[in-house]
N, C-alpha and C positions, 0 to 999 in steps of 0.2 A: 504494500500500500504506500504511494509516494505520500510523503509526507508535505510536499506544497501541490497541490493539486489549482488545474485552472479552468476555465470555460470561456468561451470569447461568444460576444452580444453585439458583431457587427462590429462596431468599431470600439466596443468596451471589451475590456477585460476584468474575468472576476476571479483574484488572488484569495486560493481558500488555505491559511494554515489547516494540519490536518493531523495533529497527533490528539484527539481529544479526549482518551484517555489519562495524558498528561494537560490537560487545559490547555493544550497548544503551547506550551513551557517550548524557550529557546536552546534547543541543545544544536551542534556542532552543525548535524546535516543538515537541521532545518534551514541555517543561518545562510549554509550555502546554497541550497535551493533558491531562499529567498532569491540571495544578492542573483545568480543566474535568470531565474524570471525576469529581475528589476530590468537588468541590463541586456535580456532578447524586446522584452516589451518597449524600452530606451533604444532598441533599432528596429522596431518594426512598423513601418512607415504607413501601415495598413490599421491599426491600434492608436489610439488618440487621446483615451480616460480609462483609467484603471479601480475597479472597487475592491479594496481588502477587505476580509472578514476571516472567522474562523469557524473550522467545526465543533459541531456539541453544543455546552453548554459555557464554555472559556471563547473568549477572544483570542488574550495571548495573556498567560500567566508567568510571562518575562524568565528571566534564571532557569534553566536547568541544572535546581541545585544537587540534585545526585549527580549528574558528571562534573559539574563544578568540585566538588566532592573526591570523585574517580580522578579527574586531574590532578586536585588537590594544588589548585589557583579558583579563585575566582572570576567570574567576568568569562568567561568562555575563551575559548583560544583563537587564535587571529587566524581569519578567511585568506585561502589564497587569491581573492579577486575582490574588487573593491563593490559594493553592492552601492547604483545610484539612490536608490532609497535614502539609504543612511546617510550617505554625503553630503545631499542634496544637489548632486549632476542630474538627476531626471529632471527633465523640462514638463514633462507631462503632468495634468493634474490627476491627483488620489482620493477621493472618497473612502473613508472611512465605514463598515457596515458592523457595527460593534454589538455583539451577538450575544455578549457574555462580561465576565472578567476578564478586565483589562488590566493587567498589576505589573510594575518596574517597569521590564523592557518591552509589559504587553503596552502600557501607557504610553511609550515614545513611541511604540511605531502610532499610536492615534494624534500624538501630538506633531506629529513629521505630513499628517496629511492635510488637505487643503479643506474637505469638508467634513461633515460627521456626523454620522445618524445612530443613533442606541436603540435599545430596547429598553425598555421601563428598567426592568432587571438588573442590569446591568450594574455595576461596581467597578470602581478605579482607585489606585492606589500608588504613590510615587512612594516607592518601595525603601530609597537607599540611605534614609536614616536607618533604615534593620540591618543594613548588609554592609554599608561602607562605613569610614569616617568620619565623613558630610552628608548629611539630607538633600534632595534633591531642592537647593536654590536658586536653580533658574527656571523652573518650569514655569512655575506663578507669574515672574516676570513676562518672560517669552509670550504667557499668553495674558499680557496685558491685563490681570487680577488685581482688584485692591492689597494691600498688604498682609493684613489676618488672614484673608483667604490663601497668601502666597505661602505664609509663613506655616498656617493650617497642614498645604502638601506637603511643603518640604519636611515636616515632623512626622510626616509615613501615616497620616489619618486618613481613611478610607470616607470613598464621594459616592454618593447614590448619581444613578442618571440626569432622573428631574433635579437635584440640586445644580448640577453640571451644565444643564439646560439651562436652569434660571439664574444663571452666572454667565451664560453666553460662551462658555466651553464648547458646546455640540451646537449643531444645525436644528436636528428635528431629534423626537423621537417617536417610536414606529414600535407597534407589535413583531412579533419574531416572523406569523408569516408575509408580514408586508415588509420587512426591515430592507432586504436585497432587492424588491420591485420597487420602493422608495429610493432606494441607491442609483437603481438603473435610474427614474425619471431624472432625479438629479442630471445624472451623467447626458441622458440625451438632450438634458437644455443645454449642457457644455457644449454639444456639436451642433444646437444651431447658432452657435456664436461662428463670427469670421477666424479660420482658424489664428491668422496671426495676432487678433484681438485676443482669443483664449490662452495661447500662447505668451505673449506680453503680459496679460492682464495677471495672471498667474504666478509670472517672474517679479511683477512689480511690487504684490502685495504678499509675496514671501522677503523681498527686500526691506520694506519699510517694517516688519515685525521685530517689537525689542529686542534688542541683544544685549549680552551683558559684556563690559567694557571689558580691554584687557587687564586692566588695575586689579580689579575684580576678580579673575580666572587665573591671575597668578596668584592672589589673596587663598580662591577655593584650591589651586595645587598642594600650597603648603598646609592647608587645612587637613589634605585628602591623606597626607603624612604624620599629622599630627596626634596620634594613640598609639593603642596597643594595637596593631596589625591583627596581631592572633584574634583579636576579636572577628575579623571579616570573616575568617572560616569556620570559629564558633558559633557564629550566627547561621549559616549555613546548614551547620552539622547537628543544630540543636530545632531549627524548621526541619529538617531531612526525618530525625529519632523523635520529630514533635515531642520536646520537651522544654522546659523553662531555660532558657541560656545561661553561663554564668560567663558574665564577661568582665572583663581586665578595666578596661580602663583606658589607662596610663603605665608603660613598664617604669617611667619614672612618677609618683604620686602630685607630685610638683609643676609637671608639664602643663597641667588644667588650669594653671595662674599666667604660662607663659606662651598665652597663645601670639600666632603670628599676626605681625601687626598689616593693617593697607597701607600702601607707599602713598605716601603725600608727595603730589605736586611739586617740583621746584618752585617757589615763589618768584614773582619777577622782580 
């Protein structure tokens, strides 16, 4: 059973993760399926709109933390191919058909697409206060959230749909069997746009979306450094044996006074 499985709708394409006995959890081969799809559908000049979703009852439940586990690194191991998804080299637009639980790495692939439809059901969760050394603090920004609300994700607190909805996160939401015939209508208004209008229009307003400076991202690097490492795979190991985690900390007890500071400006 392929594990990314596809269907083409005339000039869409419909990207189904497909391990749903694992909630669609990223392990190794998915990741390369993925990136392979992203970049035949990125040269298929017959293909114009692409809808992700997943099987079952999961979207994408991000980490797969038993091979993360089996490696024994976190964060999966490196693609030998770069998948346009992730990077953002795909020009094409992505709808989102969110089917389920979207959690970590299932959330960025929703937050990497252009529109986005759920089901009531549905649950999201920026994962990586559980699993890293930083919480997820750019997401909130990225999608233009008031503060609490930003600061809410990034401490790993789980979002109903309709909250998500009524915060302007998602597009629509849609019962499960309208969820992919909502997705298609979406997509075939994309193609009655001029295609270089959809094109451009596309490019313009993934530009103009917050970014967080580089002041900033070398601040979160030395942040991503700053604990007991060993926690990242305790945290792993203690979801995997579902049990209470016990974690570290700091190897030095001291380090939680001396955190890294943001580079101030040269003054003129």
């Amino acid at each position: 059973m392929a594990v990314v499985e596809t269907e083409r709708h005339g000039q869409i394409l419909v990207v189904r993760m497909n391990r749903p006995e694992r909630l669609n959890a990223l392990n190794h081969d998915m990741r390369t399926e993925l990136a392979k799809t992203w970049s035949a559908f990125r040269r298929d000049e017959t293909l114009e709109v692409a809808i992700l979703t997943g099987a079952g009852r999961g979207f994408c439940a991000g980490e797969d933390m038993k091979e993360s586990l089996q490696d024994g690194a976190p964060g999966g191991r490196r693609l030998a191919e770069e998948d346009p998804f992730r990077s953002g080299a795909l020009e094409k637009p992505v709808i989102a058909a969110i089917n389920g639980f979207a959690m970590g790495g299932g959330f960025m692939l929703v937050e990497r697409t252009d529109l986005r439809i759920a089901v009531p059901e549905a649950v999201f969760e920026i994962s990586e206060a559980k699993r890293w050394l930083l919480g997820g603090y750019d997401h909130g920004h990225v999608a233009n959230l008031p503060f609490p609300i930003a600061m809410e994700m990034a401490l790993g607190f789980r979002f109903t749909a309709q909250r998500f909805y009524e915060i302007g996160f998602l597009n629509r939401l849609a019962p499960g069997e309208e969820l992919i015939p909502c997705a298609l209508e979406m997509a075939e208004h994309l193609l009655t746009l001029p295609p270089a209008s959809r094109v451009n229009t596309v490019h313009m307003m993934r530009q103009i979306r917050p970014a967080v400076g580089p002041a900033f991202e070398r601040l979160a690097a030395a942040l991503h450094e700053h604990g007991a490492k060993s926690d990242r795979m305790e945290s792993r190991a203690a979801f995997a044996e579902k049990r209470a985690p016990n974690f570290k900390g700091w190897d030095d007890p001291q380090d939680r006074y001396r955190l890294p500071a943001l580079e101030t400006p040269p003054s003129d």
